[in-house]
C-alpha positions as CSV (number, residue, x, y, z in Angstrom):
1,X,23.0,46.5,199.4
2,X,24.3,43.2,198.3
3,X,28.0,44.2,196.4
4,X,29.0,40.8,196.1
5,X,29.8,40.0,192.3
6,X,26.8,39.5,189.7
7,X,24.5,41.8,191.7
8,X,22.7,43.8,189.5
9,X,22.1,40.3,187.0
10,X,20.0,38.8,190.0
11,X,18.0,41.9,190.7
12,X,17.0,41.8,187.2
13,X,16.4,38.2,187.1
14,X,14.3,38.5,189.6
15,X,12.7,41.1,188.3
16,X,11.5,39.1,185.1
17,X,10.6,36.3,187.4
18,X,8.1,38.9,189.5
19,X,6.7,39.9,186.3
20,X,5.7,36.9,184.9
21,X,2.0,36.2,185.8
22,X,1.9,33.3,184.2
23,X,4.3,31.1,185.8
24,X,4.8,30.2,189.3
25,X,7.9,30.7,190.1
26,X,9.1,28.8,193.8
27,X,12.5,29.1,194.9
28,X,14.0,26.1,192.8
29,X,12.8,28.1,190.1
30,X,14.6,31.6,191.2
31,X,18.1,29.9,192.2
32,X,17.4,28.2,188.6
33,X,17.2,31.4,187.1
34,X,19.5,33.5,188.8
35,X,22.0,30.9,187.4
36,X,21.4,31.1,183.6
37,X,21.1,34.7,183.5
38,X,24.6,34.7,185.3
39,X,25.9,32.1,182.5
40,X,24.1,34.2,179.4
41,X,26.1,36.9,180.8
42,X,29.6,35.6,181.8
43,X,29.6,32.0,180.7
44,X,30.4,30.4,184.2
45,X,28.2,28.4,186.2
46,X,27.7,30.7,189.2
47,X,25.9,28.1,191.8
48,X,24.1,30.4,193.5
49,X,22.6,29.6,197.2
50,X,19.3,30.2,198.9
51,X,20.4,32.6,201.0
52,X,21.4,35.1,198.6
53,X,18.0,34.6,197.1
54,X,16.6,35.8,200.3
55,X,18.8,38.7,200.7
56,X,18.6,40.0,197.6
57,X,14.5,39.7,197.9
58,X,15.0,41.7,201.3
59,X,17.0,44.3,199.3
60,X,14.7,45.4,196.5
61,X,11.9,45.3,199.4
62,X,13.8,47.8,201.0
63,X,13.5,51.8,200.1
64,X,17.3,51.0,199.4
65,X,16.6,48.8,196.9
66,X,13.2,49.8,194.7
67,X,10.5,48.6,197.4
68,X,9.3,46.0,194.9
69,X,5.2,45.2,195.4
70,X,5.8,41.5,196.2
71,X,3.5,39.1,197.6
72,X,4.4,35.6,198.7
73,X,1.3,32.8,197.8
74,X,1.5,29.5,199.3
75,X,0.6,26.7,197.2
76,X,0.7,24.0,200.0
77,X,4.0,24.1,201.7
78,X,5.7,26.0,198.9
79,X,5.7,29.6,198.8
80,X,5.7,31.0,195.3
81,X,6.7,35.2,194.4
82,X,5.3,37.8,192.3
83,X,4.2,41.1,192.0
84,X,1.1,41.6,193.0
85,X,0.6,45.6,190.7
86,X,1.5,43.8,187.7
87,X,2.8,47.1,185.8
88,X,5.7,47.8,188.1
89,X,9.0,46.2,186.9
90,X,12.3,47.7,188.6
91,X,13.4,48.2,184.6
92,X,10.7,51.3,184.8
93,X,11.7,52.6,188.0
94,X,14.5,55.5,188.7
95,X,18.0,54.7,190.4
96,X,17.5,53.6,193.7
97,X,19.5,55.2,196.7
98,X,22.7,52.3,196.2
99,X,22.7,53.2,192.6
100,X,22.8,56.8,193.1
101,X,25.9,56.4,195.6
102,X,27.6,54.3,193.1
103,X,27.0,56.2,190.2
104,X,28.5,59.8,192.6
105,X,31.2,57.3,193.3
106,X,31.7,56.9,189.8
107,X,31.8,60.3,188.8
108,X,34.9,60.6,191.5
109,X,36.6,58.7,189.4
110,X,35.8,60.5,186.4
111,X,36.4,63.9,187.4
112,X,40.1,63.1,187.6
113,X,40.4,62.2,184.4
114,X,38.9,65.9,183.0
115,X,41.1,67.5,180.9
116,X,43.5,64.7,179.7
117,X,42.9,64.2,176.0
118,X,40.4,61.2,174.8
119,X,38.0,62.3,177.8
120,X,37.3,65.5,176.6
121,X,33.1,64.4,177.4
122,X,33.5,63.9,180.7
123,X,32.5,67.1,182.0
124,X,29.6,67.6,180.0
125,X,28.6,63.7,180.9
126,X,29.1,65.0,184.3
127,X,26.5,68.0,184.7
128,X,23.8,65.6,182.4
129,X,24.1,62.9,184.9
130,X,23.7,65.1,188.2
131,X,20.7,66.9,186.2
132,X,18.9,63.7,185.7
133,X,19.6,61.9,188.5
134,X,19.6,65.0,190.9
135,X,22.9,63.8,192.7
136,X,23.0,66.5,195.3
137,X,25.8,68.8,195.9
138,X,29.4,69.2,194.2
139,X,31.1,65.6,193.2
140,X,34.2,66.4,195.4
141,X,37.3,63.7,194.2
142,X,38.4,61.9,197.2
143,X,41.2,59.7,195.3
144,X,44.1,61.0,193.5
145,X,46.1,59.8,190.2
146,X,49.4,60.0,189.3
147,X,49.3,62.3,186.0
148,X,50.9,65.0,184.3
149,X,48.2,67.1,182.4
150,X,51.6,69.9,181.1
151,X,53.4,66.6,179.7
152,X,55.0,67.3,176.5
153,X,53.1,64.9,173.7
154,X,49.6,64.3,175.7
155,X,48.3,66.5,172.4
156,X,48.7,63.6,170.5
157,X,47.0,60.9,172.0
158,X,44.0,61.3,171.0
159,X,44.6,61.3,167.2
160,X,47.2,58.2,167.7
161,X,44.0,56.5,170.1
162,X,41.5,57.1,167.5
163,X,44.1,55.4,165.0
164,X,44.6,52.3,167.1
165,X,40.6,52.1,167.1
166,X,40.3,53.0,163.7
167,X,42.8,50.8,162.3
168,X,45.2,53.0,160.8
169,X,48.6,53.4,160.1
170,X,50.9,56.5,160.7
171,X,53.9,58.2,159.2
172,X,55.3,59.4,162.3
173,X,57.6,62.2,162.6
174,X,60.0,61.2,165.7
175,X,63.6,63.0,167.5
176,X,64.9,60.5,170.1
177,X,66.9,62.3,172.9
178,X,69.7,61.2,171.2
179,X,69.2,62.4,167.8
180,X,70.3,65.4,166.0
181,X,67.5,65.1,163.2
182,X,64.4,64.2,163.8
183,X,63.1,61.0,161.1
184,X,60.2,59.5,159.7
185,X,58.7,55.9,160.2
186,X,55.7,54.0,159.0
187,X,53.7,52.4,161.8
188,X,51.1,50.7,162.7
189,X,49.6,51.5,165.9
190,X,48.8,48.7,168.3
191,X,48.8,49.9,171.5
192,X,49.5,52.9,174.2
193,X,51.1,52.2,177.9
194,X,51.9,54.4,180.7
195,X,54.9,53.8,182.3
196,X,56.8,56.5,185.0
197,X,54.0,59.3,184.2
198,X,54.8,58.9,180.6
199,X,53.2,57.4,177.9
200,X,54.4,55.4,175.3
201,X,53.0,54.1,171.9
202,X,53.8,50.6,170.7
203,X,53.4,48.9,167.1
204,X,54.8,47.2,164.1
205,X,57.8,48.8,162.2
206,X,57.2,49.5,158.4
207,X,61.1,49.6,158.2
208,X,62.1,46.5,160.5
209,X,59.1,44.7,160.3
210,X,59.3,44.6,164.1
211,X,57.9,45.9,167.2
212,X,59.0,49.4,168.1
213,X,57.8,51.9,171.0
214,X,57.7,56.0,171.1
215,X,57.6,57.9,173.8
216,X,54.7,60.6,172.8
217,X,56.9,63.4,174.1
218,X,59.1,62.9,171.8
219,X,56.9,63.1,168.6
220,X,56.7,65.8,166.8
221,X,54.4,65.4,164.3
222,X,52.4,62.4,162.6
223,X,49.8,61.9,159.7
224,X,48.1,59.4,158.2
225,X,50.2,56.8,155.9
226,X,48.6,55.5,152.6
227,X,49.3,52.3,153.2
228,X,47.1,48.5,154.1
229,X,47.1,48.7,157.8
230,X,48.5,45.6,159.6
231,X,46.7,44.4,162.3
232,X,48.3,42.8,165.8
233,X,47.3,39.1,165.7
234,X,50.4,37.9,167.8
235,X,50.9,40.0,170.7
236,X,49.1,39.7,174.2
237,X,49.8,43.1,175.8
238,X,48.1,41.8,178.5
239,X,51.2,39.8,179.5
240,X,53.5,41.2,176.8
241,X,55.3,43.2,179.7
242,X,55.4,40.6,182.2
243,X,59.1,40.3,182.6
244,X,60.2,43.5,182.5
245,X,60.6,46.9,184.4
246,X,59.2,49.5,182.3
247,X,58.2,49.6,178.7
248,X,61.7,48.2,177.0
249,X,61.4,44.7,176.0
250,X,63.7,42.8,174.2
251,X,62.6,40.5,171.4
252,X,63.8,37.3,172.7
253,X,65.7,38.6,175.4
254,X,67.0,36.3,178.3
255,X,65.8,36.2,181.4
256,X,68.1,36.5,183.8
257,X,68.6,36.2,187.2
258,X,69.6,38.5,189.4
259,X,70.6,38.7,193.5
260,X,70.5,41.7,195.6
261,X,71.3,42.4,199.4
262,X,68.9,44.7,201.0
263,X,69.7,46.9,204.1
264,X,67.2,46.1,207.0
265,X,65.9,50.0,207.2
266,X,64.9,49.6,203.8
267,X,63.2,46.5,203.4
268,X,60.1,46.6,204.4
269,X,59.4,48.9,201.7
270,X,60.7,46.7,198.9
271,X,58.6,44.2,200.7
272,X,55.5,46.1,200.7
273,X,56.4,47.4,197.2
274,X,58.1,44.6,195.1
275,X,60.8,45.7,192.8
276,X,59.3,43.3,190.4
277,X,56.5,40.6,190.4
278,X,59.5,37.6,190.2
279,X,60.7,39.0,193.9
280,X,61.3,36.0,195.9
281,X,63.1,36.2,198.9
282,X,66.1,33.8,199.1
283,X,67.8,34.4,202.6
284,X,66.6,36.3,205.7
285,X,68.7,36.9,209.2
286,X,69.5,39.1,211.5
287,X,71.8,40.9,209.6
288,X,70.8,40.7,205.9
289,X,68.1,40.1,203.3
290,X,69.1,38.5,200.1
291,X,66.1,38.9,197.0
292,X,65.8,37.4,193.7
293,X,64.4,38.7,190.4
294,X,63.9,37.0,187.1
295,X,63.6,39.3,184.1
296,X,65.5,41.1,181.0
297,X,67.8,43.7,182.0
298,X,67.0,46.9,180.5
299,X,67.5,50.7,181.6
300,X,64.6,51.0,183.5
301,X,65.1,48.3,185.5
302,X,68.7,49.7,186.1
303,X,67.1,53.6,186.9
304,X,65.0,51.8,189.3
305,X,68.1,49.8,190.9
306,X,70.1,52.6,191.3
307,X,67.4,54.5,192.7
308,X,68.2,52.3,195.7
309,X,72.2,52.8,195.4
310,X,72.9,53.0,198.7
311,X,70.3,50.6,200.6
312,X,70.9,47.7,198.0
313,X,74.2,45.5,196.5
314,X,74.2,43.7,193.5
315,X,75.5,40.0,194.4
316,X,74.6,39.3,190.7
317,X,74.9,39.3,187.9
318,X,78.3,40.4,187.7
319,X,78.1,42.8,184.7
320,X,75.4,45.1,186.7
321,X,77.6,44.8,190.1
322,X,80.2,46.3,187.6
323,X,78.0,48.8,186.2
324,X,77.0,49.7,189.6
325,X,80.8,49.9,190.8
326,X,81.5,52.1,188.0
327,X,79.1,54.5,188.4
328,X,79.8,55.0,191.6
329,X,83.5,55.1,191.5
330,X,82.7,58.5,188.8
331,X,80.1,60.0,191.8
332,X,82.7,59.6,194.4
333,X,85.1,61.6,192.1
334,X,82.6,64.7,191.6
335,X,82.1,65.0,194.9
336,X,85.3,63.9,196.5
C-alpha cells in the first residue's frame, strides 16, 4: 500500500474520477485532480507526479487495495480511465486488507490508554470496531507508555478536561507540598501538560491576573465558579514551553546560558538524549566534552542536572556551580 502522505485523498479522488461517466478523464486530468483535492483538504499545492498516479491505480487494482473494475479506453494515443460497473465506488465498499491492519494498529494504540480518565469509551469502541470489521484474534499492545493509572489526582481530569472544552472556570481547592492549609483560587482553565509522569493544569489566576500551574495531585477538590470565563487569546502552548525543563516558566524570565563538562562514559547518552533542545556542543577532545544550554533556570532543570551529579560539572553559571558545590558538600557530610 502506498503510505506516503495524502494517500487516502488520492484513492478517493480517483475514485470520483472512475465514477464519472460523463467525462473523460486522461492522466492530465487525474494528476489535475489529485492536486485540488490535496489543496481543498490541506491548503498546499502538493505537485503530484505520474508515477504515483500509476501506483496508486495498481493499488486499488489489487485485492489489497478494493480490486476496482477499471478499464482503460484509448481515444487515439491517450488512454482515458473509468469503471466499467458503473455502481461500484470504493465509498460503498468495506475496509480493504491495508485498512484493516491500520485500523488493528490503531487500536494498539488505544488499548493503552483504557482506563485513564477522558477515555473511558475506548473499550467499548474497541469490541464495536472488531465486531464490524471482524479484526481477527485479541488486539495484543506491542508498544508501551509511560503512565501511572494509581496517580493521586488522575480523578480529576476528566471534569477539569471537560471545563477546558467547555469553557468554564473553577474555584479550585489546592494544598501545595508546602502548605499547612489548603486554599481556594478562581481559574480559568486553559490547558493540561504531562511532565515526569505527572500532570499539570495551567490557566489564568483570578487573584494575580496571571498564569498559574497545579499539579492535579495536589487538588483536592474543585467546582464550578460563577463567574465570565476568560478565554486564552495570548498564549501558544505549542511553544509556550520551549525554553524550559519541565512545566515551571517564568514570566519574563531570562534566558541564560549555561556550560557543563560531560564525562566521556556518559556522553553518548546525553547525546542520544539531549538535556534540552538548545544543547549545542562547544568543545570536544580526547579528554572532555564541553555542552551548552540556553534556557530559564528553574527546579526541574536543576532535578534533572543533579540527576547527573557525578558524570557532569557546572562551568557556568556560577550561582548553580555553587548550588551544586553546596549540595554536595552536605551529602559528603551524611555519609562521611
Amino acid at each position: 500500500m502506498a503510505t506516503n502522505k495524502h494517500a487516502t485523498i488520492r484513492y478517493h479522488a480517483l475514485d470520483r474520477c472512475f465514477s464519472n461517466h460523463g467525462r473523460k478523464f486522461f492522466i492530465e486530468d487525474l494528476i489535475a485532480a489529485f492536486n485540488q483535492a490535496i489543496y481543498e483538504f490541506a491548503g498546499i499545492e502538493d505537485g503530484v507526479k505520474r508515477r504515483q498516479v500509476f501506483d496508486d491505480i495498481t493499488f486499488m487494482e489489487s485485492e489489497q487495495g478494493w480490486s476496482i473494475p477499471l478499464e482503460r479506453l484509448k481515444e487515439g494515443k491517450r488512454v482515458y480511465y473509468r469503471y466499467f460497473d458503473k455502481t461500484f465506488s470504493i465509498k460503498n465498499q468495506g475496509i480493504n486488507q491495508a485498512e484493516a491492519e491500520q485500523l488493528k494498529e490503531t487500536l494498539t494504540i488505544l488499548t493503552r490508554f483504557k482506563g485513564m480518565p477522558q477515555f473511558e469509551w475506548i473499550e467499548e469502541m474497541q469490541i464495536r470496531l472488531e465486531d464490524t470489521f471482524k479484526l481477527k484474534g485479541n488486539i495484543q499492545s506491542t508498544v508501551g507508555f509511560e503512565q501511572n493509572p494509581f496517580l493521586k489526582g488522575l480523578n480529576h481530569f476528566t471534569g477539569i478536561f471537560n471545563a477546558i472544552q467547555h469553557e468554564l472556570a473553577l474555584k479550585i481547592t489546592y494544598q501545595g507540598y508546602k502548605q499547612e492549609f489548603p486554599t481556594q483560587v478562581i481559574l480559568h482553565p486553559w490547558y493540561l501538560k504531562q511532565y515526569n509522569n505527572r500532570w499539570f493544569l495551567f490557566g489564568l489566576n483570578e487573584d494575580y491576573k496571571s498564569i498559574t500551574n497545579f499539579a492535579l495531585d495536589r487538588i483536592i477538590e474543585f467546582e464550578e465558579a460563577r463567574v465570565n470565563y476568560i478565554k486564552n487569546n495570548d498564549i501558544n502552548f505549542e511553544e509556550y514551553f520551549d525554553d524550559v525543563v519541565g512545566v515551571t516558566v517564568k514570566k519574563d524570565g531570562p534566558i541564560e546560558k549555561i556550560l557543563i563538562k560531560v564525562d566521556k562514559e556518559v556522553w553518548p547518552y546525553i547525546e542520544s538524549k539531549p538535556l534540552h533542545g538548545s544543547q549545542k556542543v562547544k568543545n570536544k577532545s580526547e579528554s572532555e566534552i564541553v555542552i551548552e544550554l540556553k534556557l530559564q533556570i528553574n527546579h526541574e532543570l536543576l532535578a534533572l542536572l543533579f540527576s547527573y551529579m557525578d558524570a557532569i560539572e557546572i562551568l557556568e553559571p556560577a550561582s548553580i556551580r555553587e548550588r551544586f558545590k553546596s549540595i554536595s558538600e552536605t551529602i559528603f557530610k551524611k555519609y562521611s
